[in-house]
VMD Tcl script that builds the backbone (N, CA, C; Angstrom):
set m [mol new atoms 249]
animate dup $m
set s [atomselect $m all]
$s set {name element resname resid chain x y z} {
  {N N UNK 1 A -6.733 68.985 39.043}
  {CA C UNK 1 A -5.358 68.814 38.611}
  {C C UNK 1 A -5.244 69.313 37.174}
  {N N UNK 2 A -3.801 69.979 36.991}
  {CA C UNK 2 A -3.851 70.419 35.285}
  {C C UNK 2 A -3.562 69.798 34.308}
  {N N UNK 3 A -4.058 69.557 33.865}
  {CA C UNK 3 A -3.582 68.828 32.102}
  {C C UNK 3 A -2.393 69.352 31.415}
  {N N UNK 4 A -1.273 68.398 31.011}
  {CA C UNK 4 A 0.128 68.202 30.662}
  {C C UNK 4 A 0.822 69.196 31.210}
  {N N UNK 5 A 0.767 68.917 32.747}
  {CA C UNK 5 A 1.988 69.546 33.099}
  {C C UNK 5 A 2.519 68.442 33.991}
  {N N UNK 6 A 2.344 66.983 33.877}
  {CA C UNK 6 A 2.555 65.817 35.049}
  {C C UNK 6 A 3.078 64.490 33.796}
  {N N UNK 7 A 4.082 64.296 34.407}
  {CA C UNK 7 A 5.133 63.254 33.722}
  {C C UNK 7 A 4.194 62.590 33.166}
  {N N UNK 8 A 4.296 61.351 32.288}
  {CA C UNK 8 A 3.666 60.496 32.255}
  {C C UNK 8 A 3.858 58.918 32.023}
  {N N UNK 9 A 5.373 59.244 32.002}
  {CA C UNK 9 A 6.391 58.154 32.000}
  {C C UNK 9 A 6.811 56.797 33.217}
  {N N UNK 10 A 6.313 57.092 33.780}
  {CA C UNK 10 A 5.745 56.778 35.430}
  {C C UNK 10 A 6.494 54.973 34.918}
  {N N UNK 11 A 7.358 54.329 35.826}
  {CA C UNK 11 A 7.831 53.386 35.691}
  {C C UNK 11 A 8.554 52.641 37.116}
  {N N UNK 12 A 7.971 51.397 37.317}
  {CA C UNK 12 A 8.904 50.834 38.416}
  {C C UNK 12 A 10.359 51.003 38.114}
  {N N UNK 13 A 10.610 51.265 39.638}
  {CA C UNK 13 A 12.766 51.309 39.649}
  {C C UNK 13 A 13.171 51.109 40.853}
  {N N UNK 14 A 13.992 50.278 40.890}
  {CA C UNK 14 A 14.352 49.873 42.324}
  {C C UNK 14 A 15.860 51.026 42.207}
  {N N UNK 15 A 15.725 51.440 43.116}
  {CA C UNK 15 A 16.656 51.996 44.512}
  {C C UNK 15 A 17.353 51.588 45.352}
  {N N UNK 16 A 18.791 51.645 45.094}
  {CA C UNK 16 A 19.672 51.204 46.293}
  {C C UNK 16 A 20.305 51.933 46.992}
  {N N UNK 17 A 20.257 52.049 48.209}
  {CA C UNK 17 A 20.946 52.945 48.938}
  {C C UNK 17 A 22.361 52.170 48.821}
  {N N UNK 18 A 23.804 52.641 48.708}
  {CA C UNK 18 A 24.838 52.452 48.225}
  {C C UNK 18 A 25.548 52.491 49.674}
  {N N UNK 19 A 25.303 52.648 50.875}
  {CA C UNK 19 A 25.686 53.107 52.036}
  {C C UNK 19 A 25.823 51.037 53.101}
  {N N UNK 20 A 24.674 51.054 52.525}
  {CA C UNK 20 A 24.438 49.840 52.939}
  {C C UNK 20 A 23.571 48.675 52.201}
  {N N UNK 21 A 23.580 49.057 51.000}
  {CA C UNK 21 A 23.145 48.070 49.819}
  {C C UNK 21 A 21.632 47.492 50.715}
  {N N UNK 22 A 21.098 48.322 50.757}
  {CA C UNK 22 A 19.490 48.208 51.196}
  {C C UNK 22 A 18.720 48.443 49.898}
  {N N UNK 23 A 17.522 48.116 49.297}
  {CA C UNK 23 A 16.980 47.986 47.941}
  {C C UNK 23 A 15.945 48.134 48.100}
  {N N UNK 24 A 14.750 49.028 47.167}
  {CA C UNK 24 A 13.659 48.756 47.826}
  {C C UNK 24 A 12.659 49.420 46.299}
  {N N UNK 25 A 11.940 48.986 45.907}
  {CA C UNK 25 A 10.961 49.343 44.630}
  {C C UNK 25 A 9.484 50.384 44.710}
  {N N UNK 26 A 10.231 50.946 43.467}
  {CA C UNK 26 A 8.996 52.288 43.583}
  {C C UNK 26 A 8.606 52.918 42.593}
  {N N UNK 27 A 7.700 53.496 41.872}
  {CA C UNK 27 A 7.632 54.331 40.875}
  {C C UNK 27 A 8.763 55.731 40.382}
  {N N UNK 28 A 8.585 56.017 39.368}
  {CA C UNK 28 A 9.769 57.042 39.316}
  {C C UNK 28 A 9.548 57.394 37.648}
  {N N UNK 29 A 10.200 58.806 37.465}
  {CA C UNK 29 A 10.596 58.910 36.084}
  {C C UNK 29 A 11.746 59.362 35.564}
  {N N UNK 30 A 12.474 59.297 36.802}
  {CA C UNK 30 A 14.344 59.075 37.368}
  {C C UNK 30 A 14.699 58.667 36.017}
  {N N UNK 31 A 15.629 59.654 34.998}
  {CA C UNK 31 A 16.458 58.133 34.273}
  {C C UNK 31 A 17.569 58.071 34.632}
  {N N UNK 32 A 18.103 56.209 34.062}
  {CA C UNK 32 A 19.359 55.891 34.454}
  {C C UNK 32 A 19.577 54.727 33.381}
  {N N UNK 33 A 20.945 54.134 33.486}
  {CA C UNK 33 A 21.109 53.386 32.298}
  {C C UNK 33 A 21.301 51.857 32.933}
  {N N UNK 34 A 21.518 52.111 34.141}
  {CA C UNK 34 A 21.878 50.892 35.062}
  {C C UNK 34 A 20.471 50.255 35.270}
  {N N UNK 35 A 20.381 48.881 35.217}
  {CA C UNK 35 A 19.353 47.831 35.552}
  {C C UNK 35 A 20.095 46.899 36.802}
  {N N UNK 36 A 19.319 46.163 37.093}
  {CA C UNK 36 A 19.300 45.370 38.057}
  {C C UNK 36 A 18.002 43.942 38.103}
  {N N UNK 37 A 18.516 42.929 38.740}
  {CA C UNK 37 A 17.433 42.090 38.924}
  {C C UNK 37 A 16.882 42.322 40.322}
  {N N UNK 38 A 15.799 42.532 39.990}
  {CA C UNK 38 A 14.984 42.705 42.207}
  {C C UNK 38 A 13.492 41.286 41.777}
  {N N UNK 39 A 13.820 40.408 42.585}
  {CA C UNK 39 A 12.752 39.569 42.693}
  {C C UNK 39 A 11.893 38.933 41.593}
  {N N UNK 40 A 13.042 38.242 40.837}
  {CA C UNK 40 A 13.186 37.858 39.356}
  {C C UNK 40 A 12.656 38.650 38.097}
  {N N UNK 41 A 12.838 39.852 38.120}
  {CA C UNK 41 A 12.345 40.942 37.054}
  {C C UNK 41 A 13.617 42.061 37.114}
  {N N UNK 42 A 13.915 42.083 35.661}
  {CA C UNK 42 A 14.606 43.285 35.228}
  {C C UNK 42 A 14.552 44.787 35.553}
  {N N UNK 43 A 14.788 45.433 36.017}
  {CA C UNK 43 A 14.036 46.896 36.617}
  {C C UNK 43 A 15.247 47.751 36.528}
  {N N UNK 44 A 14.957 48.987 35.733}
  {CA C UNK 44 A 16.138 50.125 36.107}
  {C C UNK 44 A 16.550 50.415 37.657}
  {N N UNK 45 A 17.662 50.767 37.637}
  {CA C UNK 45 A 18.352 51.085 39.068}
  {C C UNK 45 A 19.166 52.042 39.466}
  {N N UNK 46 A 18.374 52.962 40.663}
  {CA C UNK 46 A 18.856 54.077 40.669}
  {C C UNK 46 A 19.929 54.184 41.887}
  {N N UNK 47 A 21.436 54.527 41.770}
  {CA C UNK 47 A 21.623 54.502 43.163}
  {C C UNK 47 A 21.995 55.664 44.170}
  {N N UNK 48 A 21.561 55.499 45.064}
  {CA C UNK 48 A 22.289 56.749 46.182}
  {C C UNK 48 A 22.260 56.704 47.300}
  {N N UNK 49 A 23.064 57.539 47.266}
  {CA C UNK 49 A 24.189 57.735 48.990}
  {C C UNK 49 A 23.637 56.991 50.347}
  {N N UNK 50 A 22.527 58.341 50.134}
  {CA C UNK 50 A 21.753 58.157 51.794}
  {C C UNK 50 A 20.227 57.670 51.499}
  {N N UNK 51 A 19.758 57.323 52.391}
  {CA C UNK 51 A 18.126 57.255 52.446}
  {C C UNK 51 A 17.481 57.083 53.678}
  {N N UNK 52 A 16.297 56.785 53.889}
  {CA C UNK 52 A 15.872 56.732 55.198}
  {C C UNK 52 A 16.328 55.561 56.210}
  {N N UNK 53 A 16.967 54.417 54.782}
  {CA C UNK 53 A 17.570 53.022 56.021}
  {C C UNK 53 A 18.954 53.147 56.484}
  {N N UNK 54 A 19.627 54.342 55.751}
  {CA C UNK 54 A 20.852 55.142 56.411}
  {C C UNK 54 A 21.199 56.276 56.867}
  {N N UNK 55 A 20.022 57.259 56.954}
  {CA C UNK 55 A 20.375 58.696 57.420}
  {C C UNK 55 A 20.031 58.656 59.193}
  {N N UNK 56 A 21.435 59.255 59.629}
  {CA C UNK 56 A 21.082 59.229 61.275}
  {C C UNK 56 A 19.752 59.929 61.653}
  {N N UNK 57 A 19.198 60.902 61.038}
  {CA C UNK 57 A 17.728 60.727 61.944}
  {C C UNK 57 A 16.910 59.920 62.078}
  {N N UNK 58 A 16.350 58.959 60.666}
  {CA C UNK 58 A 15.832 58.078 60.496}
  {C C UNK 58 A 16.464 56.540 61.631}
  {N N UNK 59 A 17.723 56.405 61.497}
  {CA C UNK 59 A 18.183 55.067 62.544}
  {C C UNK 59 A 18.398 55.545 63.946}
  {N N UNK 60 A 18.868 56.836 64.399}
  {CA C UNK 60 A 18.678 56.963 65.339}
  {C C UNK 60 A 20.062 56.892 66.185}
  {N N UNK 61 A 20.986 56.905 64.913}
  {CA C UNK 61 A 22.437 56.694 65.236}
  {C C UNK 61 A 23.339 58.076 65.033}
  {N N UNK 62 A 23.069 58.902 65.956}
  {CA C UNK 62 A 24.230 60.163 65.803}
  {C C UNK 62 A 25.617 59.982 65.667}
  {N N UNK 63 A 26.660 60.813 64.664}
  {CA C UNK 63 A 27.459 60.540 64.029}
  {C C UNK 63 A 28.238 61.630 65.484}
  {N N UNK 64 A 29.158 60.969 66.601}
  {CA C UNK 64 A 29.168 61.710 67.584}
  {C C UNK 64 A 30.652 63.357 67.112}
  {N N UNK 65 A 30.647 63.993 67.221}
  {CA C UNK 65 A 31.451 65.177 66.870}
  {C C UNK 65 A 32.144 65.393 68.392}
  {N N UNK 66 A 33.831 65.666 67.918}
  {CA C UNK 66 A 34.910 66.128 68.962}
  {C C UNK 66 A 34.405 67.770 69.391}
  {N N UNK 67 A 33.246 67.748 70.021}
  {CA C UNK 67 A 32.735 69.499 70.689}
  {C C UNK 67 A 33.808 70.165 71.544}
  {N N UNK 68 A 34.778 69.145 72.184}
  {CA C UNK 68 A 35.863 70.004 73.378}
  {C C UNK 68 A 37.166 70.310 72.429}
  {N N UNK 69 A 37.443 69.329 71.549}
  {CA C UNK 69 A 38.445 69.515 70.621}
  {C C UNK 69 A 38.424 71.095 69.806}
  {N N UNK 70 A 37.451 71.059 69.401}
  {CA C UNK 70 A 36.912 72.442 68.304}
  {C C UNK 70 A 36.557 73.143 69.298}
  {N N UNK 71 A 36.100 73.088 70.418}
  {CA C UNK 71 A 36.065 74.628 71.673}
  {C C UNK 71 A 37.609 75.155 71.547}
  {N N UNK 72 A 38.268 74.220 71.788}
  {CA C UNK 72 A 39.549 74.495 72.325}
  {C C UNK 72 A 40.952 75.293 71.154}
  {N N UNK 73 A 40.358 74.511 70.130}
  {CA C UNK 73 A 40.829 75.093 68.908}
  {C C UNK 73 A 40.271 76.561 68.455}
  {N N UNK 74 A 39.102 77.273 69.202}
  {CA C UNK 74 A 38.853 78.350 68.455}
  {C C UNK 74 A 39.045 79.278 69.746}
  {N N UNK 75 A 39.352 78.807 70.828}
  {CA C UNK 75 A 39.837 79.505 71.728}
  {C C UNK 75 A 41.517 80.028 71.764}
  {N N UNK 76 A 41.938 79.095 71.358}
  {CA C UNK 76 A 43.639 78.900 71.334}
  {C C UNK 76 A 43.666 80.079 69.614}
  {N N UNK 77 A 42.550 80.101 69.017}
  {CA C UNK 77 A 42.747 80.872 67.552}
  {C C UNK 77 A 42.599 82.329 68.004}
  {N N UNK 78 A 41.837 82.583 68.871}
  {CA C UNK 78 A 41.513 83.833 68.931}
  {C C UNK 78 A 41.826 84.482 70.563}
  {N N UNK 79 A 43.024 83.879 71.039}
  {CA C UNK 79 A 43.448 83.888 72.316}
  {C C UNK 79 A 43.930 85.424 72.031}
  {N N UNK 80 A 44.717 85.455 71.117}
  {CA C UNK 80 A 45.545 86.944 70.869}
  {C C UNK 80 A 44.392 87.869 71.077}
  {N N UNK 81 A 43.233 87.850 70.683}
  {CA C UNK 81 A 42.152 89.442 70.890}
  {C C UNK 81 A 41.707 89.455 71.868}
  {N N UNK 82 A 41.919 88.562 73.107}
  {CA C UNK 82 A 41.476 88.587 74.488}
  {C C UNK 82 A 41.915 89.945 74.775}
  {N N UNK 83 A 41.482 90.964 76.208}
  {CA C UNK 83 A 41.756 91.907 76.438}
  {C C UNK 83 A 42.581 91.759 77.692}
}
mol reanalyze $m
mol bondsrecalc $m
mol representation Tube
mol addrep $m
């Protein structure tokens, strides 16, 4: 491994997924100004969107899409160049 090219700031930070206020603690050298209490200790807190306890591949929950709606709409768009 090379010498000073690797953070060294290395610090617990809990993580919230904001989707479903799921929380979970990890190393990081993320900054942020926001703290939080996780399991009676002060800890910076980073938040975002998605993560693995909310992204549909990970749960297994497909977000279902109107496929006949949008057939039908790009058929009816481009009906005029039919021959």
């Amino acid at each position: 491994m090379k010498k000073g090219i690797h953070p060294e700031n290395y610090r617990l930070v809990v993580f919230k997924d904001m989707s479903n206020d799921e929380v979970f603690l990890c190393k990081s050298t993320a900054e942020t100004k926001d703290s939080i209490e996780y399991e009676g200790q002060e800890y910076p807190l980073i938040k975002m969107e998605i993560s693995s306890t909310s992204h549909p591949f990970y749960t297994g929950k497909v977000k279902l899409v109107d496929t006949a709606g949008r057939v039908d709409k790009f058929m009816n768009k481009y009906k005029k160049f039919a021959k």
